[in-house]
C-alpha positions in Angstrom: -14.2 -48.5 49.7 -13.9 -44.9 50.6 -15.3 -42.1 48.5 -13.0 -39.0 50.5 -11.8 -37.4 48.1 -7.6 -36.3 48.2 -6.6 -32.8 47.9 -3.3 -33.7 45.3 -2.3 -30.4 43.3 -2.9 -30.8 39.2 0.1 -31.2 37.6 -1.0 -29.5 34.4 -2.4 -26.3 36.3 1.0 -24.1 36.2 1.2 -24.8 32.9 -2.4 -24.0 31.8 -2.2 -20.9 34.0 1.0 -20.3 32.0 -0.8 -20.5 28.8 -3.3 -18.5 29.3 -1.4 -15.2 30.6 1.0 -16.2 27.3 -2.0 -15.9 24.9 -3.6 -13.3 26.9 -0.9 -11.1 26.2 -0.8 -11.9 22.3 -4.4 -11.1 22.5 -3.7 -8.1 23.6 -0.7 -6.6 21.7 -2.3 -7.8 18.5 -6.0 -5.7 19.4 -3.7 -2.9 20.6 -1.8 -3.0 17.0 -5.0 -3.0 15.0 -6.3 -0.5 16.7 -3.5 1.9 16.1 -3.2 0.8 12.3 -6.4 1.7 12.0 -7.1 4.9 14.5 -3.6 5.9 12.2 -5.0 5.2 8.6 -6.1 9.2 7.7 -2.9 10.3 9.3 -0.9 7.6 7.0 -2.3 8.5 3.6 -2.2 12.4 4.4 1.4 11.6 4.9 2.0 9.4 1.7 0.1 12.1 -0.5 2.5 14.7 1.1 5.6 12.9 0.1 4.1 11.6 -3.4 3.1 15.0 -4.0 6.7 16.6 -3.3 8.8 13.5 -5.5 6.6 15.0 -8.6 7.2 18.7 -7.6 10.9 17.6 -7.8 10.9 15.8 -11.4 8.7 19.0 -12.6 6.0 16.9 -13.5 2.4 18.8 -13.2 0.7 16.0 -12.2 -0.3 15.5 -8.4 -2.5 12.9 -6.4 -5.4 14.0 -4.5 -7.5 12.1 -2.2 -7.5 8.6 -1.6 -10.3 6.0 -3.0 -11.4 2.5 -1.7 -9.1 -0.1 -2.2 -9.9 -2.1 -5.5 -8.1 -5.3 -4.5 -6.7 -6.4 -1.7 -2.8 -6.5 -1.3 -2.7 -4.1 -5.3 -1.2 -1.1 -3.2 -3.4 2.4 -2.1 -5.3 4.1 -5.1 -5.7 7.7 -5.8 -7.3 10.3 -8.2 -4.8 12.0 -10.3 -5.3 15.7 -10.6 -3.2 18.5 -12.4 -1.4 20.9 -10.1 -3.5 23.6 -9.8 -1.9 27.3 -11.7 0.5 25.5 -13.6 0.8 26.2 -17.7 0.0 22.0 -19.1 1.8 22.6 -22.6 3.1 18.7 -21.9 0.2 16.5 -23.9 1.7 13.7 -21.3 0.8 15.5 -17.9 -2.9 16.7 -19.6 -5.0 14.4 -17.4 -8.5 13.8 -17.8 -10.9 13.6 -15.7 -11.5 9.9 -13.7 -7.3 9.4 -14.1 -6.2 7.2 -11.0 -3.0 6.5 -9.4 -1.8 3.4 -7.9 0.9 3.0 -5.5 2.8 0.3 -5.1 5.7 -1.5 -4.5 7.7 -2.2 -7.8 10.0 -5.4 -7.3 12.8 -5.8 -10.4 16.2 -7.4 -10.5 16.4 -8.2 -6.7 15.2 -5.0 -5.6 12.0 -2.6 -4.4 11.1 0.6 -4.9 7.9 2.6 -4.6 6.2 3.1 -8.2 2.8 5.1 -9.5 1.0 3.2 -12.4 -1.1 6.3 -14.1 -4.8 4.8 -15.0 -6.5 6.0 -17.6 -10.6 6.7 -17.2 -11.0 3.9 -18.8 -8.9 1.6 -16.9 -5.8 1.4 -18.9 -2.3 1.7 -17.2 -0.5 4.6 -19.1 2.8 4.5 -17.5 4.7 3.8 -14.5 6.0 6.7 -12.6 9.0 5.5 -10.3 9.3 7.5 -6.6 13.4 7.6 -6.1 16.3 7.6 -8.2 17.1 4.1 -8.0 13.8 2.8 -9.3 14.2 5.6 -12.4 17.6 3.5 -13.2 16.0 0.2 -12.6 12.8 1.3 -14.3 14.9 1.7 -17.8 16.4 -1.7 -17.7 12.9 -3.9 -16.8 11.5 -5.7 -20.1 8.8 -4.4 -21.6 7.1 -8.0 -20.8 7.7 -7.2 -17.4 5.7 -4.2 -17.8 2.8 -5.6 -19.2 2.3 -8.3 -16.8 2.5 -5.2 -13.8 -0.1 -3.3 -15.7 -2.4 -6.4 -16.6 -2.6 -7.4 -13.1 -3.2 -3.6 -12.1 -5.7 -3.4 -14.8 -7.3 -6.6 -13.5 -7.0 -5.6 -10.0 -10.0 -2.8 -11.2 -12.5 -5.3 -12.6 
């Protein structure tokens, strides 16, 4: 019996070698795409204020969202304090915030379609209306059930407990 040992190639090294350069590379483009989501985060939210901001200057409405707080729940859109616009006459009891008001932004979804939506939050944690971002979510906004509505607000009212 002879113990030489033959010098056959493995079969199975190609494809290992394969393998690994393949998840090597996923690796790398998903560290890569974390790191810009969150080196960009600040930049983001500057940019969403900025163009949540400027829908409400449009409708007229006084009310404005300032700076961004911790996110409540996970996947329940970015949250915001609510603030007047600052020099502006508030004869409108509706745009009269007090203090501790809260906005959250998210994505509405109603008969087959999306569209970006504020729920105003009370102080005390109630939702006091929906505020929709474009014109098509202002027409689709009338035509949701009320029950719809509640079940939106419950779960953004729950998202805070």
């Amino acid at each position: 019996m002879s113990t030489e040992k033959t010098d056959l190639p493995n079969p199975l090294a190609p494809k290992m070698k394969d393998t690994l350069i393949l998840i090597g590379w996923i690796s790398g483009i998903i560290i890569i795409a974390g790191l810009c989501w969150f080196l960009t985060q600040p930049l983001r939210e500057s940019y969403l204020v900025k163009s949540i901001n400027k829908v409400l200057e449009q409708s007229h409405d006084l009310r404005r969202v300032g700076e961004a707080l911790p996110a409540l729940s996970p996947g329940m859109g970015s949250w915001f304090a609510m603030t007047n616009a600052a020099g502006k006459r508030r004869d409108n009891a509706r745009e009269a915030l007090s203090e501790g008001t809260r906005a959250c932004v998210f994505v509405f979804i109603a008969e087959g379609s999306f569209f970006p939506c504020i729920a105003v939050v009370s102080p005390g944690g109630a939702v006091e209306e929906f505020i929709p971002l474009n014109s098509h979510g202002k027409r689709i906004l009338k035509q949701v059930s009320p029950g719809i509505l509640k079940i939106y607000a419950a779960r953004i009212e729950g998202a805070q407990s």
